[in-house]
ZAFI-811334 format. One line per 4 residues: number of its first residue (from 1); for each residue x negated, y negated, z negated of C-alpha. Coordinates in Angstrom, 1 decimal, decimal comma. Each point is the difference from the previous one (the first is absolute). Layout:
REM ZAFI-811334
NUM> X/Y/Z; ...
//
This chain:
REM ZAFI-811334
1> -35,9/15,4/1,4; 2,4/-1,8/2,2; -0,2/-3,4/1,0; 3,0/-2,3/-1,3
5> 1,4/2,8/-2,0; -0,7/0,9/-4,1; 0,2/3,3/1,1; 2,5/1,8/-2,5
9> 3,5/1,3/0,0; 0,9/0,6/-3,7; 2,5/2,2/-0,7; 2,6/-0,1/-3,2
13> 2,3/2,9/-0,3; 2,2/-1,3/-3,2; 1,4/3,2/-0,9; -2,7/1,5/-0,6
17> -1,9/-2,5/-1,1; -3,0/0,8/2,7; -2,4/-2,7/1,4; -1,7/0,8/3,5
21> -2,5/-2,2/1,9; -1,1/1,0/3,4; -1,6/-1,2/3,0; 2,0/-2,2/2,3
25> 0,9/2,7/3,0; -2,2/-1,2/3,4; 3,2/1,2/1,4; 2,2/-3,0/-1,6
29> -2,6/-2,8/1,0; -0,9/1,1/3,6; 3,8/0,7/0,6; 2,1/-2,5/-1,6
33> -2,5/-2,7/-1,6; 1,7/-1,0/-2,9; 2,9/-1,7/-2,0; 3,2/1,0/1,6
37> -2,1/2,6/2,2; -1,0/1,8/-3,2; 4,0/-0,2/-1,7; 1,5/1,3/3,3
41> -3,0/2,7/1,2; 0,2/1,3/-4,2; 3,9/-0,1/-0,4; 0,3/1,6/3,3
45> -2,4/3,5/-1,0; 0,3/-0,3/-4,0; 3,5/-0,1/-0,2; 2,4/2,5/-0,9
49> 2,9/0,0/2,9; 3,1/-0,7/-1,6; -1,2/-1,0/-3,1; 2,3/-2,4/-2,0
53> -1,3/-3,5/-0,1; 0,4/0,1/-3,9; -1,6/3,5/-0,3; -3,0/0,3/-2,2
57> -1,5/1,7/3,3; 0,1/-3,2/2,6; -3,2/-1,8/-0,3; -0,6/-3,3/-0,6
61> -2,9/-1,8/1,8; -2,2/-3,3/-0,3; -2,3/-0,7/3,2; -2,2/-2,6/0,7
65> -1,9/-0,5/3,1; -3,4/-0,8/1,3; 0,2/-3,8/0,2; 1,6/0,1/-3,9
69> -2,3/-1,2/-2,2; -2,9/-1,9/2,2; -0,8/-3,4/-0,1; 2,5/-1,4/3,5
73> 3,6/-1,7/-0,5; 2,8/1,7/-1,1; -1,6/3,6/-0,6; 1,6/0,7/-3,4
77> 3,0/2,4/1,4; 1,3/3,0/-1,4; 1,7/2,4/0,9; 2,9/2,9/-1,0
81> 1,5/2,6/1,4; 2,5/3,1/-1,2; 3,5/1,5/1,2; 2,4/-3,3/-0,2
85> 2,8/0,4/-2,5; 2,0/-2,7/2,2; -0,4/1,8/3,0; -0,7/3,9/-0,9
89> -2,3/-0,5/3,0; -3,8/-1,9/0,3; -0,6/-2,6/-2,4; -3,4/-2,3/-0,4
93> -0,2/-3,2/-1,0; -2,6/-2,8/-1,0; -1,2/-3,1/-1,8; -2,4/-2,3/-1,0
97> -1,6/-0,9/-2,8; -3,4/1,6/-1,8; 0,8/3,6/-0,5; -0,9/1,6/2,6
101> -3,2/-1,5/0,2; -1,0/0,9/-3,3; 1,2/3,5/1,4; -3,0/0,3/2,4
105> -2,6/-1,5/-2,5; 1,4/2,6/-2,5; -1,2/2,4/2,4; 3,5/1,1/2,0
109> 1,5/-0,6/3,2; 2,5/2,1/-0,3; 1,9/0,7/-2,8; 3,0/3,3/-0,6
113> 1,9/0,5/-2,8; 2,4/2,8/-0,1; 2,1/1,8/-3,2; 1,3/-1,7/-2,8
117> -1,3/-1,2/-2,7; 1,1/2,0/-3,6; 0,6/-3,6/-1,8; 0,2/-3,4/1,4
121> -3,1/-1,0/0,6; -2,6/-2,3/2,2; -3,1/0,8/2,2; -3,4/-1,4/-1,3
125> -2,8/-0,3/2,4; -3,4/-1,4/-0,3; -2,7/1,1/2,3; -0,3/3,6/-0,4
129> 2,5/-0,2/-3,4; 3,5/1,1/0,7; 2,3/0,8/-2,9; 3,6/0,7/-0,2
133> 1,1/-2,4/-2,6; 3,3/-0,1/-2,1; 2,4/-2,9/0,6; 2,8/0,1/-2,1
137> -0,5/-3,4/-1,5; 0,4/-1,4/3,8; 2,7/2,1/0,8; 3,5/-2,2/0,6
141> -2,1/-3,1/0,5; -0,3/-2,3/2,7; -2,6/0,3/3,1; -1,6/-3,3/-1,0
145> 0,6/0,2/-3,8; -2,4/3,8/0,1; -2,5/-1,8/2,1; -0,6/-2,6/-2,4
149> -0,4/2,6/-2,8; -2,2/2,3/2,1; -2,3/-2,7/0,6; -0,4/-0,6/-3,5
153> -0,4/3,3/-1,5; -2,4/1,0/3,0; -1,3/-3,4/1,2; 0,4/-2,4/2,5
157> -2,2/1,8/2,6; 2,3/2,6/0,4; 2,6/-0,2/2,9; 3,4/1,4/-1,1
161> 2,5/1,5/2,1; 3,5/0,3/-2,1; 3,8/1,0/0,3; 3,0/-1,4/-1,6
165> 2,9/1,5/-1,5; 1,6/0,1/4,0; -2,6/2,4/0,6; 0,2/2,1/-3,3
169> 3,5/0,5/0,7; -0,6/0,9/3,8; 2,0/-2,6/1,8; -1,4/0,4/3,4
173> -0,8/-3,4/0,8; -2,3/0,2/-3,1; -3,2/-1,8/0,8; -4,4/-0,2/-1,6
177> -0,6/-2,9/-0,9; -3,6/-1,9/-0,5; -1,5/-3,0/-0,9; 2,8/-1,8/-1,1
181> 2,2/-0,1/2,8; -1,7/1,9/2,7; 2,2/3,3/1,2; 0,3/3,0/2,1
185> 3,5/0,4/0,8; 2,5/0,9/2,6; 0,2/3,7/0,0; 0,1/1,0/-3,9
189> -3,5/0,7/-1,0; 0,0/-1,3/-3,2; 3,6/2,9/-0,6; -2,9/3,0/0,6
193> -2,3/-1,2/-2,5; 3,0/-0,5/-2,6; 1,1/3,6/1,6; -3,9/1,2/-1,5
197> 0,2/-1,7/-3,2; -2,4/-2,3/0,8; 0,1/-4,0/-0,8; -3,1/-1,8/0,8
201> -3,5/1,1/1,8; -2,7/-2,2/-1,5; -3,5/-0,6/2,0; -3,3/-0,9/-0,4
205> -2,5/0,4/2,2; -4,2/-1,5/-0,1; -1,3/2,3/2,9; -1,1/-1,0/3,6
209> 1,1/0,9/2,8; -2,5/1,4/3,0; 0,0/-2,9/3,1; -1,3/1,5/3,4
213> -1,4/-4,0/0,3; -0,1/-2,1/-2,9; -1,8/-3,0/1,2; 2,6/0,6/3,4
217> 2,9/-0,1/-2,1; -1,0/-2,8/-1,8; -0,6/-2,4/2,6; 3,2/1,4/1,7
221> 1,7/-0,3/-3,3; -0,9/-4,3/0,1; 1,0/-0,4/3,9; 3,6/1,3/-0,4
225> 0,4/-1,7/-3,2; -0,9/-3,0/2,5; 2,3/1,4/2,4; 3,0/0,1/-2,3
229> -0,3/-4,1/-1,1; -0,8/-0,8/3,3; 3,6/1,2/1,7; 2,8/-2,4/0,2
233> 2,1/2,0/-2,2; -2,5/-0,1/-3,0; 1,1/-3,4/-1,5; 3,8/0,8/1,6
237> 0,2/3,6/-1,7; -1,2/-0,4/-3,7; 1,9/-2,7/-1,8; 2,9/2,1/0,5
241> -0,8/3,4/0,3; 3,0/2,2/1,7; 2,7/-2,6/-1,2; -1,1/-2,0/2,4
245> 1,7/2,1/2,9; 3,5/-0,7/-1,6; 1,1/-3,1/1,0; -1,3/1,6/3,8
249> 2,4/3,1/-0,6; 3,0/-1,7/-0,8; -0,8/-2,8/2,8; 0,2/3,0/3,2
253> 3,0/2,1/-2,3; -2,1/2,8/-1,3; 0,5/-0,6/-4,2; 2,0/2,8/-1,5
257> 2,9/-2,2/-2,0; 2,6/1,9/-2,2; -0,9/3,6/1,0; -0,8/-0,6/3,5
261> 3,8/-1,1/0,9; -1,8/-3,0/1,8; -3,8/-1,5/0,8; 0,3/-3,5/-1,0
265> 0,5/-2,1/-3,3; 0,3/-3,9/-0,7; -2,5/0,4/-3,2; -2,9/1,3/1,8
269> -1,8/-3,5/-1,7; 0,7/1,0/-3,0; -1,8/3,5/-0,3; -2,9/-0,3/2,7
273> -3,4/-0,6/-0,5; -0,1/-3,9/-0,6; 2,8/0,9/-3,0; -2,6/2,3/-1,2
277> -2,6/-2,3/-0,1; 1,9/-3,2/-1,2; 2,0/1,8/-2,8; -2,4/3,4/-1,0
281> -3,1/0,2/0,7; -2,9/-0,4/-2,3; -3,3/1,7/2,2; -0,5/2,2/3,1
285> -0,8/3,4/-1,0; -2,1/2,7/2,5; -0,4/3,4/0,4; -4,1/1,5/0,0
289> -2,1/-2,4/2,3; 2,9/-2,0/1,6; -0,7/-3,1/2,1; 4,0/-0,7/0,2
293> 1,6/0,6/-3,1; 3,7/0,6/0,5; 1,3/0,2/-3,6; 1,2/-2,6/-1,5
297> -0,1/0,2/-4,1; 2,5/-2,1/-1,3; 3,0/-0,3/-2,8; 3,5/-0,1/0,2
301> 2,3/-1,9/-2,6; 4,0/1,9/-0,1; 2,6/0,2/-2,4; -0,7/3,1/-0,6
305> -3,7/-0,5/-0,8; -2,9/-1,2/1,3; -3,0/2,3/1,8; -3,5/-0,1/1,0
309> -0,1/1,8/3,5; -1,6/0,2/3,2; 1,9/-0,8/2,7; 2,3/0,0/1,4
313> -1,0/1,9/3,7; 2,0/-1,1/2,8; 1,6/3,7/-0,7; 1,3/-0,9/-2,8
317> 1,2/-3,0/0,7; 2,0/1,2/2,5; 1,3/3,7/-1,3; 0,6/-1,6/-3,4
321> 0,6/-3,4/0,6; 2,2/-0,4/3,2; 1,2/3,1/0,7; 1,4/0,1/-3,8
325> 0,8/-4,2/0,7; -2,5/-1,1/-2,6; -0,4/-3,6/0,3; -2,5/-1,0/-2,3
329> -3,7/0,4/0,1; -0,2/0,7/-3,7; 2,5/2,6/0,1; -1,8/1,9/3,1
333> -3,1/0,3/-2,0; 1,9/1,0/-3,5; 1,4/2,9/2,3; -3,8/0,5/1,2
337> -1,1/0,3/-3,8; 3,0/2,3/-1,4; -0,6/2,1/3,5; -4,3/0,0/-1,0
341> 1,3/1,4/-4,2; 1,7/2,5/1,0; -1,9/1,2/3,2; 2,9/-0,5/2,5
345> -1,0/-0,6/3,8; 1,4/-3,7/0,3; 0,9/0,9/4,5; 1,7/3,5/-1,4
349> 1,3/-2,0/-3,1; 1,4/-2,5/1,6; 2,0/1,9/3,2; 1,6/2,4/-3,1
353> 1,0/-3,0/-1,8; 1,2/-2,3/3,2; 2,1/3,3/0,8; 1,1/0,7/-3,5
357> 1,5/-3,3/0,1; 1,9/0,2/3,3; 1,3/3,0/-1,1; 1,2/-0,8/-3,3
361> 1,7/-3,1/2,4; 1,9/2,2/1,5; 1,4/1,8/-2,9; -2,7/3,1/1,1
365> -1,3/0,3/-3,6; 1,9/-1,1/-3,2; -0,4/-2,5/-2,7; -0,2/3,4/-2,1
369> -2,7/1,7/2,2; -1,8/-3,5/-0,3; 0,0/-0,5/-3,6; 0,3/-3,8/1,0
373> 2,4/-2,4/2,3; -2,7/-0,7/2,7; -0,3/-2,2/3,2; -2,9/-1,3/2,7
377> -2,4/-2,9/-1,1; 0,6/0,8/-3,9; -3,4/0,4/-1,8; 1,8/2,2/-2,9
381> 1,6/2,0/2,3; -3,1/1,0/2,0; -2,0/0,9/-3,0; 2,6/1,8/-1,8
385> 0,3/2,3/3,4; -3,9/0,1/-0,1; -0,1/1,4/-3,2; 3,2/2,1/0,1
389> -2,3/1,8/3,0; -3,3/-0,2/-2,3; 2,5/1,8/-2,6; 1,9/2,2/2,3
393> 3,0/-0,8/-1,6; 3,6/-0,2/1,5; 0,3/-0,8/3,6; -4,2/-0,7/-0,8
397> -0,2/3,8/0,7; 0,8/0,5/3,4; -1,4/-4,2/1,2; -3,6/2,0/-1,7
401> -0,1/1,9/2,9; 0,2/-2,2/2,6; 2,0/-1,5/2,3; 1,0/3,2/1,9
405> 0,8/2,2/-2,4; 2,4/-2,4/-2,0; 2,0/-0,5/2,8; 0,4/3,8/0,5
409> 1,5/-0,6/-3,5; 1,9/-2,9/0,4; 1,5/0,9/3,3; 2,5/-2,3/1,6
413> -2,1/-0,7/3,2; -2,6/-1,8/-2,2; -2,5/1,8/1,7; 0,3/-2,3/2,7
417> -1,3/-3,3/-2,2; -2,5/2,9/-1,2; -3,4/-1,8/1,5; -2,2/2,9/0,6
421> -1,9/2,2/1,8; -0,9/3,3/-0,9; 1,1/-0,9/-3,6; -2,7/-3,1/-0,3
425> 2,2/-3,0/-0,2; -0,6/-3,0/2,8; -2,9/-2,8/-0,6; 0,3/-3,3/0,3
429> 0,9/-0,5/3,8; 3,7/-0,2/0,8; -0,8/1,6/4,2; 3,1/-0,5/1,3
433> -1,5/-2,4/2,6; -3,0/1,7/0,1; -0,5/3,7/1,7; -3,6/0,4/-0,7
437> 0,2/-0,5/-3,8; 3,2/2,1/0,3; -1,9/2,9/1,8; -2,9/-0,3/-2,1
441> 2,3/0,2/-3,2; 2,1/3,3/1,4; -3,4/1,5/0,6; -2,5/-0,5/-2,8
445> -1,0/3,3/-1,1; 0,8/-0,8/-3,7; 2,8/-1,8/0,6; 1,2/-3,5/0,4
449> -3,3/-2,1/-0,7; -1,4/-2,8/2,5; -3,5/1,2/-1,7; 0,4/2,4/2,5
453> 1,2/-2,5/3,3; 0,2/-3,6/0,0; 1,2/-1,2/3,0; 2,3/-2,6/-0,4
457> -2,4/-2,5/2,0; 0,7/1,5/3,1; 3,8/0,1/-0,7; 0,3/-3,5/-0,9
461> -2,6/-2,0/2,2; -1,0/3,0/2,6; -3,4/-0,1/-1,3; -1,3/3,3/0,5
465> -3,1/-0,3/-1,9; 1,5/0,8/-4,1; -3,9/-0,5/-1,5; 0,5/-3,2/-1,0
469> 3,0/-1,5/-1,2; -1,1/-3,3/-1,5; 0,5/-1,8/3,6; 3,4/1,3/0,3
473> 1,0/-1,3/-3,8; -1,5/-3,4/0,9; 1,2/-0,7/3,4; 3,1/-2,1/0,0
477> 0,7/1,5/3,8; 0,3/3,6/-1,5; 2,6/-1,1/-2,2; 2,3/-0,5/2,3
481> -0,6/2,5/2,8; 1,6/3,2/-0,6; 0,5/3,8/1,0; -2,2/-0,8/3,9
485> -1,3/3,9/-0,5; 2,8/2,3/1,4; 0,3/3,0/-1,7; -1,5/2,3/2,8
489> -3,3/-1,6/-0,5; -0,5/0,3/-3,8; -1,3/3,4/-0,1; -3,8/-0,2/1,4
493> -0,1/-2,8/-2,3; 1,3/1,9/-3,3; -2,2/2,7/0,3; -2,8/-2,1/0,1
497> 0,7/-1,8/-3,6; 1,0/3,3/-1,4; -3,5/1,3/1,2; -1,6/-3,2/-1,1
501> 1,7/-1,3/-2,9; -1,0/3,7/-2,6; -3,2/-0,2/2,3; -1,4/-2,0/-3,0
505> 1,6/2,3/-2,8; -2,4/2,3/1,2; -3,5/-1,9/-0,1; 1,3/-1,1/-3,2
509> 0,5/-3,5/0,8; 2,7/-2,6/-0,2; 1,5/-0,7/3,4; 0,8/-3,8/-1,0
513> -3,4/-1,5/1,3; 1,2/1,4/3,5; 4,0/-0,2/-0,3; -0,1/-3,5/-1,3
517> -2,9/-1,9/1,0; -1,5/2,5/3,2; -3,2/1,1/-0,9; -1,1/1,3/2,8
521> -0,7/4,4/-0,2; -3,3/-0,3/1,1; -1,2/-0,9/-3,4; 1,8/3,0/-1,3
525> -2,2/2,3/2,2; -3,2/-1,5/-1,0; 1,0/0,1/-3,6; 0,5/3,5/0,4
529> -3,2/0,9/1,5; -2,2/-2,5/-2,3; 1,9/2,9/-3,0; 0,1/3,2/1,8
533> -2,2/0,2/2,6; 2,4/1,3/2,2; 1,3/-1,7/3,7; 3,5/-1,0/-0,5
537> 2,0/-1,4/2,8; 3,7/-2,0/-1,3; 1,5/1,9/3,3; -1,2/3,6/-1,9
541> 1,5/-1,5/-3,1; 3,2/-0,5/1,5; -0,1/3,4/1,3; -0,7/1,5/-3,5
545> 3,3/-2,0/-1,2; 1,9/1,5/2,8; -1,1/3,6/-1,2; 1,1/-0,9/-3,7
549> 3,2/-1,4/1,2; 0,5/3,2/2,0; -1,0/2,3/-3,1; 2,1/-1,9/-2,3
553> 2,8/0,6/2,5; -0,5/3,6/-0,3; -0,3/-0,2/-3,8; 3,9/-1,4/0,3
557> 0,8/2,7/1,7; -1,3/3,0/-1,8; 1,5/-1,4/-3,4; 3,2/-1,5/0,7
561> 2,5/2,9/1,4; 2,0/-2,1/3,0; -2,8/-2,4/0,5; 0,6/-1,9/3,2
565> 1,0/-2,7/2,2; 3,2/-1,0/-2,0; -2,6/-0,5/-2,7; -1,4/-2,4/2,2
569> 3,6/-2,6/0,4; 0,6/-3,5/-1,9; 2,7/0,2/-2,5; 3,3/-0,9/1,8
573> 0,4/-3,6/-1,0; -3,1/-1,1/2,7; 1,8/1,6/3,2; 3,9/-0,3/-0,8
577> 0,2/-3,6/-2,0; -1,4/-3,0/2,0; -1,8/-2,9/-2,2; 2,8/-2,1/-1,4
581> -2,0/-3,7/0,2; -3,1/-1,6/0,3; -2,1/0,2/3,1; 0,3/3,1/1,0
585> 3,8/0,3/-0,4; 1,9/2,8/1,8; -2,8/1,6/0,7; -0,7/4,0/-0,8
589> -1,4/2,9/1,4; 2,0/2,4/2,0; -0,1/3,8/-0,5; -0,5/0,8/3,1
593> -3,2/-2,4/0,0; -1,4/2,0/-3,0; 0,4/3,0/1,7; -1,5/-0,9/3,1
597> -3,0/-1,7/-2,0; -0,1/3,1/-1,8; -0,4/2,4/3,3; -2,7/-2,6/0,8
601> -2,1/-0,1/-2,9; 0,1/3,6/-0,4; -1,5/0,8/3,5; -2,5/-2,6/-0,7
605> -1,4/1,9/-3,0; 1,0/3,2/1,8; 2,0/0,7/-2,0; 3,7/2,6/1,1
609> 3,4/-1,4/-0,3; 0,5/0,9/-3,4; -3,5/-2,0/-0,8; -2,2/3,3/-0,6
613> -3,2/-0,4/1,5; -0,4/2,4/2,9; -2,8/2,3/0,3; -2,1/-1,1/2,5
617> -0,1/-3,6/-2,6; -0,8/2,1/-3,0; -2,7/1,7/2,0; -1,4/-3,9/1,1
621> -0,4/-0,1/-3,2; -1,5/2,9/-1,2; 3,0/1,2/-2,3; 1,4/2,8/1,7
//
C-alpha cells in the first residue's frame, strides 16, 4: 500500500494484444511524485531513442497524481504524455474533467499503451476488467458524437476519452477529448492514439483509494473549500471563467488579432466574457470537485447551424476569434463546436487557420490549393480550412502539420508570419510588449504554451508576483500601466512560473485555485501529508519541477538531431515588425534583446550557450 496512490500501472501492448498490471515502482513516487513527474520520468527510460512519433513503438501514457481523485477542490486532473508529433521532441499535456479520477478508483495511476491495435478499436476498463474492444462503428465520427454513444451502450458511469476524425487521420494538432468539451491539446496527443488505432478509452472505477489521514483530509478538505469562497477573486473569477481576462488582454495590447500582425481589436465587447454570458450561456459546468467552475456550457445560433458547446475559453476566443477577425460571439463558439467534432486543438487550430488566411492574402496559396475563395472574419471560410485539415485535402495537407512545416512548403518568407516555437504554434498572448511572456514562450520545453510560464503581470503592471491574476484583470490602474519590467529583470521571475505553474500537473491538481484566485501553497502541503504521509515542502516541489524541466530538456535533445538554441527563437514577425496600432504601437522586440535574454536565462538554469544543460546541473540533479 501507498498512501494517495491505487497502486497499479497497467500495461496494454495493442499488438499483441497483452494486458500487464504491476505494482507502481517506489522509484516513480519517491522520485517524481506523480502526473507530469510520472509522463516525463517514464518517457524519459521507456522510450525508444529516435522512435517516430507515429511508430507503433512510442508509448502513449495517462498519469494521474496523488491529490487526483480525493475529496479537496479541483483534484480531477489527468494527465498524458508520449513523443509529440508537433514537435518530434517531449510532449505531455492535460485536462479536466472525470477521467482520470475514475482512473485511480479503477485501480491505476499510471497508465502505458504501446503497439497498435490490429482493427480500430476502444479501451474498456472497469476495476480489474480491461478489454480491447472493436470500434468500427465509431470510427469517422465526431469526439462528442462517440461519447454520447459510448455512454449509452456502456452506461453513464463510464468516463470516455475519444478522438475525432483529426486524430484518425494524424493531423498533429489532433486533440482527446472528454466530457463534452473538456480537451488535452496542444502537442498532438490525440494524433498517437489515431497513430495506435485507438478511438475512445472508457472508465469505470468503484474502488477506494488508501488515505494516510482520512479524518485529516477531511477536515482539511472543508477549510480550503472555505478558503477558495472566501478570496476576493471567488465571486470575481467564476461568472466568467477564462473569458473574463479578454477584455484585460486587449486593454494592455496583448490579444493576438489576424495572425498576430497586431495586439489590439475594436470588438473585444463583442467576444469576451460578458458576450458569452448575455448571448450563450445556459449553466456553468466543472471539472471533478471544482469550487470555481470555469466552463461556460452554452449554444450558439449561425448560418451555418446552430451548436450546443462549452465554451468558449478565453483561448479560443482569441486564436479563433481575433486572431482569425471573428466578430461574433456565436460564430466563436460554432468554431469551438466544429473544432470539439473533429478533435482539432482550437489554439493550434486557430494560429494554422489565421496563417492560412494571411497567406492565401498574399497570393501564398491558390484558390485551387484552397478548394474555396477565402478571407479573415468569414465563418465558411474558416470551417471549410478546418475541415480541409481534418481531411488532409489540398493545401489541408501540409496546414495538418502545423504551422512550421507548411511554411517549409509554402515558402516565400512565410515562415516569418509562422507563429511558433519549436513547431507548437503561439497561444493567446501577442508579447511584443512583454519580455517575460516572450521568454517564457521561446523556452517552454514543449513548445509555445503559457501552461508552462505566465508572466504577463509582471510585463504589464511590474507585479512580480504571477499567482494571482484576478487583481491585475480587475484593477483599472493595471490597464493602463505598461511594459515597467525591463527585459533584464524578467528571468528570475520566469523560471519561477515555469517551476510553479506544471508544479500542479504533478500533484494532479488544477493550478486555477492558485493562478486565479491565490490560494495560498500551504494548504497544498497539508493536503499532501493528510494523503501520503509524507513531509512536503512547496520550495522541494519547485525543485522537483526544475528537475523535470531539466530532463525534459535532455529528452529534446536526445530525439531531435540539431536540437538547440535556435529552437529556442520567436518566429520573425515579433523582433523585425513593430505593432502597427493600439497601445502598444511600434513597439517589438529586438534580436539582439532575445539573444541577450537568451545567454541570461540559460546561465540561470545552467544551462551552455547552445542551451544544453552542463554537467555539473545534470549532476545537481541526479541525471548524469
Amino acid at each position: 500500500m501507498i498512501y494517495g496512490y491505487a497502486g497499479t500501472t497497467l500495461r496494454i501492448d495493442l499488438t499483441d494484444e497483452k494486458i500487464i498490471k504491476e505494482p507502481l515502482k517506489q522509484e516513480w513516487v519517491d522520485g517524481y511524485i506523480g502526473g507530469r513527474g510520472f509522463t516525463a520520468k517514464i518517457l524519459f527510460d521507456e522510450n525508444p531513442p529516435d522512435v517516430d512519433p507515429y511508430d507503433e513503438d512510442n508509448i502513449f501514457i495517462i498519469a494521474m497524481g496523488p491529490l487526483s481523485g480525493h475529496l479537496l477542490p479541483a483534484s480531477g486532473k489527468t494527465h498524458f504524455g508520449t513523443k509529440s508529433p508537433a514537435t518530434g521532441g517531449y510532449g505531455d499535456s492535460n485536462m479536466g474533467g472525470h477521467f482520470g479520477v475514475n482512473m485511480k478508483y479503477a485501480g491505476y495511476d499510471v497508465m502505458i499503451l504501446k503497439g497498435k491495435a490490429k482493427q480500430q478499436s476502444y479501451i474498456f476498463i472497469e476495476d480489474d476488467n480491461v478489454e480491447i474492444r472493436p470500434a468500427e462503428q465509431y470510427w469517422g465520427k465526431g469526439s462528442t458524437q462517440v461519447e454520447e454513444e459510448l455512454k449509452k451502450e456502456l452506461g453513464e458511469d463510464f468516463q470516455i476519452l475519444t478522438i475525432g476524425p483529426a486524430g484518425e487521420n494524424l493531423v498533429k494538432f489532433a486533440c482527446i477529448s472528454h466530457d463534452f468539451g473538456r480537451q488535452a491539446g496542444r502537442i498532438g496527443i490525440g494524433a498517437v492514439l489515431g497513430s495506435k488505432n485507438i478511438k475512445a478509452i472508457a472508465v469505470k472505477g468503484t474502488k477506494s483509494i488508501p488515505v494516510f489521514d482520512p479524518a485529516g483530509l477531511l477536515q482539511k478538505g472543508k477549510e480550503t473549500y472555505a478558503a477558495c469562497r472566501a478570496k476576493p477573486g471567488f465571486t470575481a473569477w467564476t461568472p466568467q471563467g477564462t473569458a473574463g481576462i479578454t477584455d484585460w488582454c486587449n486593454n494592455v495590447g496583448a490579444l493576438p488579432t489576424r495572425n498576430f500582425k497586431t495586439s489590439y481589436c475594436d470588438y473585444a465587447d463583442k467576444i469576451n466574457g460578458q458576450a458569452i454570458l448575455k448571448e450563450l450561456k445556459i449553466t456553468d459546468k466543472g471539472c471533478f470537485a471544482c469550487p470555481i467552475p470555469c466552463g461556460k456550457y452554452g449554444f450558439a445560433k449561425t448560418k451555418l447551424g446552430n451548436a450546443y458547446v462549452e465554451g468558449p475559453e478565453y483561448e479560443t476566443l482569441s486564436l479563433l476569434g481575433s486572431n482569425c477577425e471573428v466578430k461574433d460571439i456565436h460564430e466563436i463558439a460554432y468554431l469551438n463546436y466544429i473544432c470539439d467534432e473533429l478533435g482539432l486543438d482550437t489554439c493550434s487550430g486557430g494560429a494554422v487557420v489565421s496563417f492560412a488566411l494571411e497567406c492565401y492574402e498574399k497570393g501564398l496559396i491558390s484558390k485551387e490549393d484552397m478548394g474555396m475563395d477565402v478571407k479573415f472574419g468569414d465563418l465558411e471560410s474558416i470551417v471549410h480550412i478546418l475541415k480541409i485539415i481534418t481531411e488532409r485535402k489540398g493545401i489541408g495537407n501540409a496546414l495538418a502539420d502545423g504551422v512550421k512545416a507548411a511554411a517549409e512548403i509554402i515558402g516565400n518568407d512565410s515562415d516569418k508570419f509562422a507563429i511558433h516555437v519549436k513547431g507548437l504554434e503561439w497561444t493567446g498572448y501577442e508579447s511584443r510588449n512583454a519580455p517575460g511572456m516572450m521568454l517564457g514562450y521561446m523556452t517552454a520545453d514543449i513548445g509555445a504554451h503559457h501552461g508552462r510560464c505566465w508572466v504577463l503581470g509582471n510585463d504589464v503592471a511590474g507585479s512580480a508576483d504571477a499567482g494571482n491574476v484576478t487583481d491585475l484583470i480587475t484593477s483599472k490602474q493595471n490597464t493602463t500601466t505598461l511594459s515597467k519590467a525591463k527585459h533584464e529583470h524578467v528571468v528570475p521571475i520566469v523560471l519561477k512560473s515555469q517551476h510553479t505553474r506544471p508544479a500542479f500537473d504533478i500533484l494532479g491538481t488544477c493550478r486555477l485555485q492558485y493562478m486565479e484566485i491565490g490560494l495560498e501553497t500551504d494548504y497544498y502541503e497539508d493536503l499532501f501529508y493528510t494523503i501520503t504521509g509524507k513531509k512536503l515542502k512547496w520550495d522541494e516541489l519547485l525543485k522537483l519541477s526544475e528537475k523535470i524541466w531539466t530532463l525534459n530538456r535532455m529528452y529534446n535533445f536526445r530525439e531531435i538531431s540539431d536540437f538547440g538554441r535556435k529552437y529556442d527563437y520567436p518566429p520573425a514577425r515579433f523582433y523585425e515588425e513593430p505593432i502597427p496600432d493600439g497601445p502598444n504601437k511600434g513597439h517589438f522586440i529586438a534580436l539582439d534583446v532575445i539573444e541577450q535574454m537568451l545567454d541570461e536565462y540559460y546561465s540561470a538554469r545552467g544551462w551552455d550557450n547552445n542551451g544544453y544543460p552542463t554537467e555539473e546541473t545534470l549532476i545537481n540533479f541526479g541525471l548524469a
